[in-house]
C-alpha positions in Angstrom: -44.2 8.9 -10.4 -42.0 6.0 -11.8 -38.9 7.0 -13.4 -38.6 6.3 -17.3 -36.8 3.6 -18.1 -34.9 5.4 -20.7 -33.8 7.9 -18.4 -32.4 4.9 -15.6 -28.6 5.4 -16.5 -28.6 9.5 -16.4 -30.3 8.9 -13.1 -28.2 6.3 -11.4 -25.3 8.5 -12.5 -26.4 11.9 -11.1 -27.6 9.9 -8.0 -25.1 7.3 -7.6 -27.0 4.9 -6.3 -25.3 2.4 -7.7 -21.5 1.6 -9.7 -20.6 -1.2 -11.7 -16.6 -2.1 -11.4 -14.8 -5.3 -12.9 -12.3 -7.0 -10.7 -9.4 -9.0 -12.9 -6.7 -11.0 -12.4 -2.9 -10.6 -13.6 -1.5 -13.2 -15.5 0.9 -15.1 -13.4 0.8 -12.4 -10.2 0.7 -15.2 -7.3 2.9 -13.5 -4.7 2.6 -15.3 -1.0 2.4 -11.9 0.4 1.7 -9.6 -2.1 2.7 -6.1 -0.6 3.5 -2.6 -1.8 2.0 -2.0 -5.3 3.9 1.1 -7.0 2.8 2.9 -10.1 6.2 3.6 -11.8 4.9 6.1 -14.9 8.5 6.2 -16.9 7.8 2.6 -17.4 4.1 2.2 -17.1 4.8 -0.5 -14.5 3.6 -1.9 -11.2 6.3 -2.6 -9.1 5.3 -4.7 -5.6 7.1 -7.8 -3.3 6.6 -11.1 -2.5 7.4 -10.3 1.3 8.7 -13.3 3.1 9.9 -14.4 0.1 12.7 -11.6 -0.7 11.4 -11.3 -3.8 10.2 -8.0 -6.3 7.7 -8.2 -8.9 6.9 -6.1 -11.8 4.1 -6.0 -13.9 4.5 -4.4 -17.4 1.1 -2.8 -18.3 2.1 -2.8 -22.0 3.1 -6.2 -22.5 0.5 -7.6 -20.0 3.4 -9.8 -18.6 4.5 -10.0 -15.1 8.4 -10.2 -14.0 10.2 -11.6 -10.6 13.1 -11.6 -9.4 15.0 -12.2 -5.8 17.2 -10.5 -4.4 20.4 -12.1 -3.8 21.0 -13.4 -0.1 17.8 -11.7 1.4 14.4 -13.4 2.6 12.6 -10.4 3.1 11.6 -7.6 1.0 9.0 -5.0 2.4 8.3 -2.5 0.4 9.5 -1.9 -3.3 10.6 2.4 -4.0 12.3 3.6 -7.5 15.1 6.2 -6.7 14.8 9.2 -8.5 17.2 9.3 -11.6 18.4 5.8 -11.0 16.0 3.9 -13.4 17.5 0.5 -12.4 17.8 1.1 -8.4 15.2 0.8 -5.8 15.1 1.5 -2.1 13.4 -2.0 -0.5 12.8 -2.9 3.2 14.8 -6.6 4.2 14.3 -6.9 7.6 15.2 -3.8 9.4 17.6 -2.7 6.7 16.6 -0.1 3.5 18.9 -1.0 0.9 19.7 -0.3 -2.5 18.9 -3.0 -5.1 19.6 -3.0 -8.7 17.2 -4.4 -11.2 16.4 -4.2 -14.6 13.3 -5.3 -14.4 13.8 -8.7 -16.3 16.6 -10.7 -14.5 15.5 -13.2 -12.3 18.4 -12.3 -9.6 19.3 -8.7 -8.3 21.5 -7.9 -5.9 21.6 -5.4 -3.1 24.6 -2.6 -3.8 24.2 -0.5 -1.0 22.4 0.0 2.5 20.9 3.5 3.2 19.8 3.0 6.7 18.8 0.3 9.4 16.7 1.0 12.4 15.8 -1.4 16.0 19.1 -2.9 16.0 18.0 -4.4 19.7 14.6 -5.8 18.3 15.8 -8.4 15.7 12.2 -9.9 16.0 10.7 -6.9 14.1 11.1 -6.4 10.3 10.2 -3.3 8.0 6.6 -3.4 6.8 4.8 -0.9 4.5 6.4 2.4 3.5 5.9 5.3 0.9 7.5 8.5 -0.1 5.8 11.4 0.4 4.7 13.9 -2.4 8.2 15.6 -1.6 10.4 12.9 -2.1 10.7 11.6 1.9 10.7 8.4 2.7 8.1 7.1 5.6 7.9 3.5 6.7 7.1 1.5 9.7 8.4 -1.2 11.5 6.1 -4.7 13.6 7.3 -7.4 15.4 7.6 -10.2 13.2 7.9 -13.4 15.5 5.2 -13.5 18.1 2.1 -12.1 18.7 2.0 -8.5 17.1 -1.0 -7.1 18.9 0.5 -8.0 22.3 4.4 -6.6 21.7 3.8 -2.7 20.4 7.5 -2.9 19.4 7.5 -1.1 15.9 7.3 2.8 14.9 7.3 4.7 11.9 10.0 6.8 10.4 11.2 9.5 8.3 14.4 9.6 5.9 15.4 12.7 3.9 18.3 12.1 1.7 21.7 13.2 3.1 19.6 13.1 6.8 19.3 11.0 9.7 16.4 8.6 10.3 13.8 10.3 12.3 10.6 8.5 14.6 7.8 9.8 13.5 5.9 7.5 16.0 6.2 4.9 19.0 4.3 2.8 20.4 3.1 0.7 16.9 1.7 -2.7 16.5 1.9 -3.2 12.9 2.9 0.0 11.2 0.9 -0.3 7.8 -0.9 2.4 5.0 0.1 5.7 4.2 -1.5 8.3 2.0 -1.1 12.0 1.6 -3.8 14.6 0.2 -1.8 18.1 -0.7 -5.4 19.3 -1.2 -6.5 19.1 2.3 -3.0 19.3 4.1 -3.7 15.8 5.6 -1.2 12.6 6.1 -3.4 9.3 6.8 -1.7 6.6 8.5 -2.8 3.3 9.4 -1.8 0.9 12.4 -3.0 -2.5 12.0 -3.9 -3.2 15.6 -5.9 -0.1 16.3 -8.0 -1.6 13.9 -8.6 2.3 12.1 -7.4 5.2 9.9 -5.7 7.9 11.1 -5.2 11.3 9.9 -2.7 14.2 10.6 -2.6 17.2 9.5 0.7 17.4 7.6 3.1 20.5 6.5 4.9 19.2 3.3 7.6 21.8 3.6 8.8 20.8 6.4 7.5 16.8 6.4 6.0 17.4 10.0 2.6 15.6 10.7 0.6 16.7 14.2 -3.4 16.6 15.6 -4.0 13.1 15.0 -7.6 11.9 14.6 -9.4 9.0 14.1 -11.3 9.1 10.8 -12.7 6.0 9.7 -13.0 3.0 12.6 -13.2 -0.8 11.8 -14.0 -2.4 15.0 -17.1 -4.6 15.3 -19.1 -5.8 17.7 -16.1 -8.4 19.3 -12.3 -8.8 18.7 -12.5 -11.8 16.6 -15.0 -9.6 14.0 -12.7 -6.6 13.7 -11.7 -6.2 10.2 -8.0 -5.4 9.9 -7.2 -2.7 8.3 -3.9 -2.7 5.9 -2.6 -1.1 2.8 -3.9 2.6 2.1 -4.2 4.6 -1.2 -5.9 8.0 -2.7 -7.5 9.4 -5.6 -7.5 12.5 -7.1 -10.8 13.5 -5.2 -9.4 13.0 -1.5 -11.4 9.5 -1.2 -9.1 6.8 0.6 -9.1 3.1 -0.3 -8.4 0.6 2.6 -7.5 -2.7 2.2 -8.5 -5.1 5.0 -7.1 -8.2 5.3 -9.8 -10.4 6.9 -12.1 -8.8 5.0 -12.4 -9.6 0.8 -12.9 -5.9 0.5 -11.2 -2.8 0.0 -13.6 0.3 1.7 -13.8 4.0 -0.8 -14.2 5.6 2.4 -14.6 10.2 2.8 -12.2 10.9 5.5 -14.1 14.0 6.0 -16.9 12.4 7.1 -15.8 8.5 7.6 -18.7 7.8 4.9 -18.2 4.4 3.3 -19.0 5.8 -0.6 -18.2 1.9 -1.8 -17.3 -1.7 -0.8 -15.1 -3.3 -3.4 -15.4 -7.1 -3.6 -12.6 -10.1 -4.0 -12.6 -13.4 -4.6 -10.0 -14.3 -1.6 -9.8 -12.6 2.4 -6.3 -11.3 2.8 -6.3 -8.0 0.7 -3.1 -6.1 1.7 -3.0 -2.9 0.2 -3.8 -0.8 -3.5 -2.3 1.9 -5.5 -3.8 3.4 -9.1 -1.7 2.7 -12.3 -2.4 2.4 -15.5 -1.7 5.0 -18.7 -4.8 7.1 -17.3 -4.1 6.6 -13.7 -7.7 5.3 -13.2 -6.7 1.3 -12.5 -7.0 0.2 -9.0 -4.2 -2.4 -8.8 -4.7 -4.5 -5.5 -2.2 -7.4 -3.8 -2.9 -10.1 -1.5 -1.8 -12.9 0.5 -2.3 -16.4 0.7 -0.9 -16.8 4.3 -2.3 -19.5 7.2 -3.3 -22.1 4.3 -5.6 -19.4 2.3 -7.2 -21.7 -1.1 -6.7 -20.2 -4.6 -7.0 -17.5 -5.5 -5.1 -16.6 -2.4 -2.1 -14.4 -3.4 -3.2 -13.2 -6.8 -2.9 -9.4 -7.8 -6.0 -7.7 -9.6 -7.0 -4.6 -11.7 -9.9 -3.2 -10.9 -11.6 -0.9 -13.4 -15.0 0.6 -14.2 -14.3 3.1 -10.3 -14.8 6.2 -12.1 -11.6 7.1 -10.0 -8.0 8.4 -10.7 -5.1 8.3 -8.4 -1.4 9.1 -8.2 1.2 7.8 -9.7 3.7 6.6 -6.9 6.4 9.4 -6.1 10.4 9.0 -6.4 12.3 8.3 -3.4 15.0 11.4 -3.3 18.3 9.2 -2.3 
């Protein structure tokens, strides 16, 4: 029997068979290496770097405007964290330093006021990479070698920072130390390492900010080396689904990580997607960075919304320094 054509949207949406989503640019988002997107609610802004160029972006959702700044003396900037209670200070990652920036959001120069930490002293070929705080407040970040061949030299690991703590290694033994997401729901951390080429999840006690039983749950290896897709940036909705970013790829995966089902393959105009995070006043924008590195064409380095997912996230959490 041949479904009514009248009744065609009620049945694509009970059966989901298929989703319609709208990929977007921001105006004037180019970042070389778009990295670390950061849903700041108090300001209803996206915060994220222009890695190798020491430089922090933010996008203001109201005035559909994006702002950069660099940070004075540095060449590097990671990762991009708001400190809770300190509207104008943010932890970021310039080389193997965290340090304190202040910003206002506007000025095209900020300047670094304090550092919190600095890990690998001996390996001054590595630099910081991704990092996040955890629903509690922690911060977690990883390090990668940053001259050479990162696949080969497993210099990097990922740490853990409470305030008034010591830095803690969470894990050894890491190519290119990359997404983190955490699901209070289901206990679970999810962790990705560039050069294993796959998600990871943990299960994770966030009282105590201990994560144990590793398990691969969603594996990107193909058929050869030179076709793996590498996996990079991670984020989560509301539901538990995970979002990776690959960054050969043009495509983010909506992947279960109770089953490794791929529920949807999200599309881009350029290869090097680098990671995602949800924004926006409802929480249900997918903003996404990338990278225009080895000679990529436009629109290489842009930053897009993507809306229409039927998703929500989280907003990102305040680092506790």
């Amino acid at each position: 029997m041949q479904t009514p054509i009248r009744c065609l949207p009620l049945f694509i949406a009970l059966f989901g068979l298929t989703m319609s989503y709208k990929v977007e640019p921001l105006p004037d988002s180019y970042a070389g290496l778009g990295e670390g997107p950061h849903w700041d609610v108090a300001t209803q802004s996206l915060y994220y770097v222009d890695l190798e160029a020491g430089k922090l972006l933010r996008y203001d959702f109201k005035e559909n405007k994006v702002y950069k700044t660099q940070i004075e003396g540095e060449k590097l900037a990671a990762f991009v964290l708001p400190i809770k209670g300190k509207p104008h200070q943010f932890a970021v990652g310039c080389a193997r330093r965290v340090v304190v920036v202040e910003w206002d959001g506007v000025s095209p120069v900020a300047k670094v006021v304090r550092t919190l930490f600095e890990v690998q002293q001996e390996f001054e070929l590595n630099r910081w990479n991704d990092a996040k705080t955890d629903p509690r407040g922690r911060f977690f970040g990883g390090t990668m070698r940053y001259v050479g061949d990162e696949f080969q030299f497993r210099h990097g690991e990922l740490y853990k920072w409470e305030a008034g703590g010591e830095v803690s290694i969470v894990k050894g033994d890491v190519g290119i130390s990359n997404g983190l997401a955490w699901d209070e729901k289901f206990q679970k951390f999810y962790y990705i390492d560039t050069t294993d080429y796959e998600v990871k999840s943990y299960d994770y006690d966030f009282e105590t900010g201990v994560a144990s039983n590793p398990k691969v749950i969603f594996n990107l290896r193909k058929t050869s080396p030179k076709d793996h897709l590498l996996p990079d940036g991670l984020t989560i909705d509301t539901e538990g689904n995970l979002y990776v970013a690959t960054f050969n790829g043009a495509t983010i995966f909506k992947v279960n990580p109770r089953n490794g089902e791929v529920l949807l393959e999200i599309k881009f105009p350029t290869k090097q997607i680098t990671s995602a995070a949800f924004g926006g006043p409802k929480l249900d924008i997918l903003y996404v960075t990338t990278a225009a590195k080895f000679d990529q064409p436009e629109p290489a380095g842009t930053t897009y919304q993507v809306t229409g997912l039927n998703a929500t996230g989280y907003p990102g959490t305040y680092l506790k320094a």
